[in-house]
Backbone as XML, in Angstrom:
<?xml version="1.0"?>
<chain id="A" units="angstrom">
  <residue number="1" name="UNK">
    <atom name="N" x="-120.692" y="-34.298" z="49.641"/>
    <atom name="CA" x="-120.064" y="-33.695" z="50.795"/>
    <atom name="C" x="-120.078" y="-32.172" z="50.711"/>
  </residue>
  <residue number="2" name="UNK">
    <atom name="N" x="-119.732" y="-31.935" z="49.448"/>
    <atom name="CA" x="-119.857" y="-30.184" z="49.470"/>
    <atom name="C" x="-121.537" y="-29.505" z="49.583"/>
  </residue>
  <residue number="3" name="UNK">
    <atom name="N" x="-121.945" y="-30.237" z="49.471"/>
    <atom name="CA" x="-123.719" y="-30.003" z="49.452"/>
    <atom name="C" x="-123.824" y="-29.333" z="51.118"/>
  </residue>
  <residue number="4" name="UNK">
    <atom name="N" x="-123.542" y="-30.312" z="51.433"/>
    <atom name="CA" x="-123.497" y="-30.791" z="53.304"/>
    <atom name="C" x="-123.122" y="-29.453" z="53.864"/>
  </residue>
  <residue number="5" name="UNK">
    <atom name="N" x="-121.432" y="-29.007" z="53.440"/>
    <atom name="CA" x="-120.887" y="-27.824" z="53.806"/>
    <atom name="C" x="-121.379" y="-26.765" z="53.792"/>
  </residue>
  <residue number="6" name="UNK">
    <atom name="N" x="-122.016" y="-26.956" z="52.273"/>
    <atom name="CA" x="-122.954" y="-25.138" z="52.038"/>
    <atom name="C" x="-123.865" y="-25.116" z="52.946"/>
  </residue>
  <residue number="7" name="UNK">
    <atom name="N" x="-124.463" y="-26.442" z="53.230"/>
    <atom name="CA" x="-125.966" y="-25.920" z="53.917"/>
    <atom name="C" x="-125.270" y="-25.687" z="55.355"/>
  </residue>
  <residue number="8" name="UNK">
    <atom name="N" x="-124.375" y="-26.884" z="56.336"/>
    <atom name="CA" x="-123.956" y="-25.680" z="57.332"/>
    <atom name="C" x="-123.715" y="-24.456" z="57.842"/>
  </residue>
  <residue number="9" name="UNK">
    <atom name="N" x="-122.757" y="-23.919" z="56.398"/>
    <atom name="CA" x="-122.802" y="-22.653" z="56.603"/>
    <atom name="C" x="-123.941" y="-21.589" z="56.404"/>
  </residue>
  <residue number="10" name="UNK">
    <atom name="N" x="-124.907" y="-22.070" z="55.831"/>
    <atom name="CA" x="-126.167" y="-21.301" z="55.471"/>
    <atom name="C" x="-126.833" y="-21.425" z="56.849"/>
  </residue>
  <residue number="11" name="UNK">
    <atom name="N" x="-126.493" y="-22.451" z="57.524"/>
    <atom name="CA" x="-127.681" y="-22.349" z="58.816"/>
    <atom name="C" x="-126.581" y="-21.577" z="59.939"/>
  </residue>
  <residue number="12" name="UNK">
    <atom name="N" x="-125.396" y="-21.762" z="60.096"/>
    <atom name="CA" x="-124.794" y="-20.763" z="61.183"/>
    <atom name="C" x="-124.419" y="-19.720" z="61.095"/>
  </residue>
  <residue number="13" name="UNK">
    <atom name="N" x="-124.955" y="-19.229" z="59.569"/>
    <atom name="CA" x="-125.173" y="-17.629" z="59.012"/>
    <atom name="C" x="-126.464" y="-17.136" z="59.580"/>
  </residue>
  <residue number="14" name="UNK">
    <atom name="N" x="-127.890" y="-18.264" z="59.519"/>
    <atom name="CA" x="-128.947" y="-17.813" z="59.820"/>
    <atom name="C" x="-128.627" y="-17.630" z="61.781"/>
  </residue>
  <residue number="15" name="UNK">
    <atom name="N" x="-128.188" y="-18.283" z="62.652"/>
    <atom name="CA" x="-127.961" y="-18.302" z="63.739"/>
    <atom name="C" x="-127.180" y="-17.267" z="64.039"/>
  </residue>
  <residue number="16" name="UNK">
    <atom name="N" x="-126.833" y="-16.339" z="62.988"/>
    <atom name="CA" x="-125.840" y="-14.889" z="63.806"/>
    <atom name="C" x="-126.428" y="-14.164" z="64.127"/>
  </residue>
  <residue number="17" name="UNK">
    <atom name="N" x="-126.589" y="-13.628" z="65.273"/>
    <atom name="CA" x="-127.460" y="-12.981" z="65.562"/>
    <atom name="C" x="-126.706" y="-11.714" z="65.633"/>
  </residue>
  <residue number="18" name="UNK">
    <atom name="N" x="-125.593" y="-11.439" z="65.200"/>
    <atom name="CA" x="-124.893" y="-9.939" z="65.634"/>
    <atom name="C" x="-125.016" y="-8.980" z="64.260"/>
  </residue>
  <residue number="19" name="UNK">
    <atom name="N" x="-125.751" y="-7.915" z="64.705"/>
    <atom name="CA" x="-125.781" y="-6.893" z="63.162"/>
    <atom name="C" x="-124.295" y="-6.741" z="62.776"/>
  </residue>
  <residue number="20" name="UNK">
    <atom name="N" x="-124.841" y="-6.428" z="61.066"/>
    <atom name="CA" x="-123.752" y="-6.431" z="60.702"/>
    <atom name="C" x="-123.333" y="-4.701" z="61.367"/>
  </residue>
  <residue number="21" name="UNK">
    <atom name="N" x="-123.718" y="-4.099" z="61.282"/>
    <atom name="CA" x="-123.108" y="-2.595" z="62.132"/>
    <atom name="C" x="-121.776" y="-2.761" z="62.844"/>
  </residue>
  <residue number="22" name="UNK">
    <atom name="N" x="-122.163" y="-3.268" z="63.718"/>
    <atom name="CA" x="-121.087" y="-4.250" z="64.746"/>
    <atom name="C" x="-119.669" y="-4.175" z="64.529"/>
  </residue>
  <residue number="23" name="UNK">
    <atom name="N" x="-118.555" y="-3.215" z="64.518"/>
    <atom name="CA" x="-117.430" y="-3.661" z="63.950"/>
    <atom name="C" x="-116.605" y="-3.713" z="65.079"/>
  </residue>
  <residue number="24" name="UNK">
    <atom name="N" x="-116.361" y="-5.084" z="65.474"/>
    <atom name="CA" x="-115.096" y="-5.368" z="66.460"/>
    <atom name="C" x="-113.533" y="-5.008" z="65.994"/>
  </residue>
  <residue number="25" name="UNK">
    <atom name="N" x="-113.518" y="-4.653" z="64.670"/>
    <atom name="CA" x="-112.327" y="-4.440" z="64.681"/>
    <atom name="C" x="-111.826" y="-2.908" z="65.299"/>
  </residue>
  <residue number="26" name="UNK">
    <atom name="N" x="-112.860" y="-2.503" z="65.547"/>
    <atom name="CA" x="-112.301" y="-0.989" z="66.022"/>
    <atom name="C" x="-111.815" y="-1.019" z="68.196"/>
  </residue>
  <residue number="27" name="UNK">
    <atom name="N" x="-112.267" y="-2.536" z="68.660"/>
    <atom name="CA" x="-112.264" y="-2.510" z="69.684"/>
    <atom name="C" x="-110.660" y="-3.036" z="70.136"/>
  </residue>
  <residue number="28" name="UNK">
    <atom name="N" x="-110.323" y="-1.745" z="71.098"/>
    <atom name="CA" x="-108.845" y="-1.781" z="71.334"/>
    <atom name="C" x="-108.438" y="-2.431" z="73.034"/>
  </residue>
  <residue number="29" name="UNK">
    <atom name="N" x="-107.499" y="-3.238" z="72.907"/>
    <atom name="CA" x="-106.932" y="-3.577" z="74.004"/>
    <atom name="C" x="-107.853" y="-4.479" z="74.947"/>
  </residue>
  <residue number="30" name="UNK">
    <atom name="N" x="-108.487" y="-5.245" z="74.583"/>
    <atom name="CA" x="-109.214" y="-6.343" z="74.643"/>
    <atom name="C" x="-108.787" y="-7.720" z="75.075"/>
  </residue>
  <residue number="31" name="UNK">
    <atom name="N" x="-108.784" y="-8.389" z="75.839"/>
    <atom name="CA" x="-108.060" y="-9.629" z="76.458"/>
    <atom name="C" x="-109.029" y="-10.510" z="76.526"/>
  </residue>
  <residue number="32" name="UNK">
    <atom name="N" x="-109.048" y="-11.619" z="76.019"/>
    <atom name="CA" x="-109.832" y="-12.979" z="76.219"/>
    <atom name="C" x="-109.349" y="-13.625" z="77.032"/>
  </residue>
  <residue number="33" name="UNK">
    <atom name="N" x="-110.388" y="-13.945" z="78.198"/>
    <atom name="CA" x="-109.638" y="-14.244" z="79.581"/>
    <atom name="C" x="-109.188" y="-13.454" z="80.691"/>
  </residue>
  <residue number="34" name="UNK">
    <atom name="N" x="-109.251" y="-12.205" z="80.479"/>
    <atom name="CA" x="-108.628" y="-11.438" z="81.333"/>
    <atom name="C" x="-108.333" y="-12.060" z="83.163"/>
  </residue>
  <residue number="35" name="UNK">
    <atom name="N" x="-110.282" y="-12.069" z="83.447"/>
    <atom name="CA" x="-110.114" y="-12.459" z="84.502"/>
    <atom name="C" x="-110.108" y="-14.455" z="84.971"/>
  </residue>
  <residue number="36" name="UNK">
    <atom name="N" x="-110.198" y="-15.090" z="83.782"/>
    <atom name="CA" x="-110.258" y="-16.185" z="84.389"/>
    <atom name="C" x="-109.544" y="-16.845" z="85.648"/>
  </residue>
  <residue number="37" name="UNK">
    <atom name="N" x="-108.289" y="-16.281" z="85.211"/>
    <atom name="CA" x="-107.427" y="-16.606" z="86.191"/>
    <atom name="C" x="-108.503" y="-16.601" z="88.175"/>
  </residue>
  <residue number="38" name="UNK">
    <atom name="N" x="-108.436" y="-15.462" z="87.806"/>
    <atom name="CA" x="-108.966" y="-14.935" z="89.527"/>
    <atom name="C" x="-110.376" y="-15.864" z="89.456"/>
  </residue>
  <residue number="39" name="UNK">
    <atom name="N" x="-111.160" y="-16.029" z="88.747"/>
    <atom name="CA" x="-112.287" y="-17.033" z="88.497"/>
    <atom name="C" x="-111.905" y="-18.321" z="89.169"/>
  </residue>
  <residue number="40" name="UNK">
    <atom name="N" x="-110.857" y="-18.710" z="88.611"/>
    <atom name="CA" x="-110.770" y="-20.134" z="89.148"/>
    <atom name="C" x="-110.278" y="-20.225" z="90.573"/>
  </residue>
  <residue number="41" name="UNK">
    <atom name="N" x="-109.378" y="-18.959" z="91.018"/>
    <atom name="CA" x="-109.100" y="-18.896" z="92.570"/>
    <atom name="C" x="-110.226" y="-18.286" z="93.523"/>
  </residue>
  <residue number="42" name="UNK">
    <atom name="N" x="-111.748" y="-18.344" z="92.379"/>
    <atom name="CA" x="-112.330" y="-18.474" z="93.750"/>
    <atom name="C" x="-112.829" y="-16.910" z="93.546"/>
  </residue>
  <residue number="43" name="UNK">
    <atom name="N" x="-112.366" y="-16.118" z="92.939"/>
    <atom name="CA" x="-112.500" y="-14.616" z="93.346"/>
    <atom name="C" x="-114.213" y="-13.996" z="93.579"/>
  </residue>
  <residue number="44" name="UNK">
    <atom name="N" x="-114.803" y="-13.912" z="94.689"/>
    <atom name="CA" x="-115.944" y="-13.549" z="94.609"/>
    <atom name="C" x="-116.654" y="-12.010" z="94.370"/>
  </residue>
  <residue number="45" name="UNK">
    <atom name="N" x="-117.112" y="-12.035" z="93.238"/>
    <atom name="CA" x="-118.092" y="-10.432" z="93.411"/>
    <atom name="C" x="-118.921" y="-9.817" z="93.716"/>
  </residue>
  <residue number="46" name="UNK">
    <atom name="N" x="-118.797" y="-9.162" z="94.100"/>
    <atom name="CA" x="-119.766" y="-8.060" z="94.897"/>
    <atom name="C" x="-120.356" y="-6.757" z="94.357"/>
  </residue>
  <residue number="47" name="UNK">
    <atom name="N" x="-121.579" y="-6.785" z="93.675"/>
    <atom name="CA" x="-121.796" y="-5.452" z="93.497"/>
    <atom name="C" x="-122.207" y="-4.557" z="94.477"/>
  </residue>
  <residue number="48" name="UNK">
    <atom name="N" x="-121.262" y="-3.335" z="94.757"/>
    <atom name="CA" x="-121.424" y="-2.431" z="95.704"/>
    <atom name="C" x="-122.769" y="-1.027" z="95.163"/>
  </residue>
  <residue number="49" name="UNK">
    <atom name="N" x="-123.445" y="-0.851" z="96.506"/>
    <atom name="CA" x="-124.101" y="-0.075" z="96.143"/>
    <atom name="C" x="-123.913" y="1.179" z="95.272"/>
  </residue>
  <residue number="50" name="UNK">
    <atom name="N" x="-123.819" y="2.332" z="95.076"/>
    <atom name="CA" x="-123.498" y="3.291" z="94.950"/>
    <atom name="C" x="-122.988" y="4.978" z="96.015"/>
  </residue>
  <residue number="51" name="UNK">
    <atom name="N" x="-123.931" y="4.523" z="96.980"/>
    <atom name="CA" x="-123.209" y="5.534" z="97.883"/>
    <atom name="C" x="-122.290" y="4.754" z="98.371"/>
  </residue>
  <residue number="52" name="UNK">
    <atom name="N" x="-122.023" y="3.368" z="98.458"/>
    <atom name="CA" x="-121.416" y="2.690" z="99.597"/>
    <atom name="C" x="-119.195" y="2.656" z="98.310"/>
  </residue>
  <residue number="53" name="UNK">
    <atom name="N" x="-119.782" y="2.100" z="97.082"/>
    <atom name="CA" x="-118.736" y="2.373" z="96.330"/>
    <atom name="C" x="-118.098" y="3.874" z="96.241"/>
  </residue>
  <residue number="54" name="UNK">
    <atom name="N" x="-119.142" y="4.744" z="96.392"/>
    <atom name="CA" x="-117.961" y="5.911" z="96.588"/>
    <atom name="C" x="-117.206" y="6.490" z="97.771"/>
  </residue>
  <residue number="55" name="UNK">
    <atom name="N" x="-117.212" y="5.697" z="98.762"/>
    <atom name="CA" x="-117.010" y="5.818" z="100.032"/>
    <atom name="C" x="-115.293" y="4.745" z="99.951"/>
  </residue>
  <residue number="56" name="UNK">
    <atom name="N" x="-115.469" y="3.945" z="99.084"/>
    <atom name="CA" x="-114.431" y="2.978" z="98.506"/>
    <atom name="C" x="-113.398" y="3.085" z="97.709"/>
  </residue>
  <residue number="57" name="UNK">
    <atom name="N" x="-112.477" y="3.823" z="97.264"/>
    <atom name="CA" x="-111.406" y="3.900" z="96.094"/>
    <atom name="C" x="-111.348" y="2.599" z="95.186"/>
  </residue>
  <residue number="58" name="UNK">
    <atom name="N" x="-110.717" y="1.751" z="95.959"/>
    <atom name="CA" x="-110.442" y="0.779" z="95.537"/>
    <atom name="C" x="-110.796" y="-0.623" z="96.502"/>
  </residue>
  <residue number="59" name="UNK">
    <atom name="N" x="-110.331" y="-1.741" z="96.031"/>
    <atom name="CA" x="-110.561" y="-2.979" z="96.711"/>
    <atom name="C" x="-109.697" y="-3.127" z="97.848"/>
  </residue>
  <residue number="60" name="UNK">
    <atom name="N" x="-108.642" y="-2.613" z="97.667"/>
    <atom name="CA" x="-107.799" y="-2.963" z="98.995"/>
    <atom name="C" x="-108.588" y="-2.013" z="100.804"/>
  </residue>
  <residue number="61" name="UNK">
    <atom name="N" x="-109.443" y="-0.760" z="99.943"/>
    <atom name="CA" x="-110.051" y="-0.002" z="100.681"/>
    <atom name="C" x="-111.604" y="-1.283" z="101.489"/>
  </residue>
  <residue number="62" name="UNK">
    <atom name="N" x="-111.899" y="-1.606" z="100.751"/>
    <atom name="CA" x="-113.134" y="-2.613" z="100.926"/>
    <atom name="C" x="-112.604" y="-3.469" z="101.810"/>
  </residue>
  <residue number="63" name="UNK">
    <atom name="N" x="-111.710" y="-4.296" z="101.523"/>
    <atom name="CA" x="-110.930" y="-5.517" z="102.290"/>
    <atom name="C" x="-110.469" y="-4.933" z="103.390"/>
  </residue>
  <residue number="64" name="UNK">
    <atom name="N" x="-109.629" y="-3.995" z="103.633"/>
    <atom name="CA" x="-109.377" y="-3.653" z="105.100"/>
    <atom name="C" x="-110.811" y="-3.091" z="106.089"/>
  </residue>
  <residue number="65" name="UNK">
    <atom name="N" x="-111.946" y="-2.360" z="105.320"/>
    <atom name="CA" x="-112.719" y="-1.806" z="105.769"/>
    <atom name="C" x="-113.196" y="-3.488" z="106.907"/>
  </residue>
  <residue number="66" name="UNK">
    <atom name="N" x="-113.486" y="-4.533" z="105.751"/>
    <atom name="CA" x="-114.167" y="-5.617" z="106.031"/>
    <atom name="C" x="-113.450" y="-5.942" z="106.469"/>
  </residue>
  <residue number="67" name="UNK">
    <atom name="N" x="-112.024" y="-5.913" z="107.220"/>
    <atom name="CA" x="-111.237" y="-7.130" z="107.925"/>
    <atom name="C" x="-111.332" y="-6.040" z="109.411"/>
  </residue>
  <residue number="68" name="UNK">
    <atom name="N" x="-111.546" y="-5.102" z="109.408"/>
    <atom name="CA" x="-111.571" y="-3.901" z="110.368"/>
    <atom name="C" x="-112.958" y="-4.318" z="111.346"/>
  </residue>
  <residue number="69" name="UNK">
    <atom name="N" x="-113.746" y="-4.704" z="110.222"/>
    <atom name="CA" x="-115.148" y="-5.594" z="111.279"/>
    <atom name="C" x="-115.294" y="-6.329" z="111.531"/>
  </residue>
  <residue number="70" name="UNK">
    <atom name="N" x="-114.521" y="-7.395" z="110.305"/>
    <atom name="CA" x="-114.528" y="-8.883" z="111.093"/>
    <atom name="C" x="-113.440" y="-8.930" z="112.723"/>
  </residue>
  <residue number="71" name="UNK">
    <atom name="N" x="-112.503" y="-8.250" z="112.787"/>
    <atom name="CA" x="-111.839" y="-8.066" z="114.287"/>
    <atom name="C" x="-113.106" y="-7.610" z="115.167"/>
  </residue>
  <residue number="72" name="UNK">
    <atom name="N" x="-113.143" y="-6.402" z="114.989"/>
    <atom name="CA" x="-114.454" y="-5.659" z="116.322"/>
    <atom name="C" x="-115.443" y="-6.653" z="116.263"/>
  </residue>
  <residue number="73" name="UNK">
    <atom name="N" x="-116.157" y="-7.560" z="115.143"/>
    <atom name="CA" x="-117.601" y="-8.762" z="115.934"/>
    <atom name="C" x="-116.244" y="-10.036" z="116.855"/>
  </residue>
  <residue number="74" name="UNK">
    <atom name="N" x="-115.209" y="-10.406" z="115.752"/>
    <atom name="CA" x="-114.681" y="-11.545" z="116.489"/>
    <atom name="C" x="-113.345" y="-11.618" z="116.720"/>
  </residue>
  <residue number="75" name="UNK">
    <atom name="N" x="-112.585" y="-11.257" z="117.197"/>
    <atom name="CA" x="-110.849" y="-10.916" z="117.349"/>
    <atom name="C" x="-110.422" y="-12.035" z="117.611"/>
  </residue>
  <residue number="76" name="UNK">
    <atom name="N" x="-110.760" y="-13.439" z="117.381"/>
    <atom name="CA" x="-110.380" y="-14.173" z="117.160"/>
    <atom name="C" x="-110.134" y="-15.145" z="116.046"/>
  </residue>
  <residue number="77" name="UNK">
    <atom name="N" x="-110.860" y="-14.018" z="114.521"/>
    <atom name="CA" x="-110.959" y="-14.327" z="113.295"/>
    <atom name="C" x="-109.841" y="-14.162" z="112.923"/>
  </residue>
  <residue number="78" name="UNK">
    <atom name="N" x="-108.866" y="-13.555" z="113.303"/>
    <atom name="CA" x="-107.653" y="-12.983" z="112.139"/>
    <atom name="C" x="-106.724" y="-13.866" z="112.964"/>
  </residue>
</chain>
């Protein structure tokens, strides 16, 4: 059985593919999961262009922009 063990670990040593350089311990304030939450409600993304994102602050700026057009094509959307 201990035979068995060493060689596992010898093969999911060979499968690391991350240099050792790499030190995660210096990486601060880090959340596993952060966004799942919003993932599972669906949250869809959008990468915005670049002139068009700086025209944007934030998301609440985007969402009204886009609820501002969905009225003017159909004012019967909202």
């Amino acid at each position: 059985m201990e035979k068995e063990s060493l060689m596992k670990n010898a093969e999911s040593e060979k499968d690391d593919d991350l240099r050792p350089e790499y030190d995660f311990s210096e990486l601060k304030g880090g959340v596993r999961g952060k966004y799942a939450e919003r993932y599972r409600e669906g949250t869809n993304l959008v990468l915005l262009d670049p002139d068009v994102a700086a025209a944007f602050p934030d998301a609440k700026a985007v969402n009204d922009a886009l609820r501002l057009l969905l009225e003017k094509r159909s004012p019967n959307l909202s």
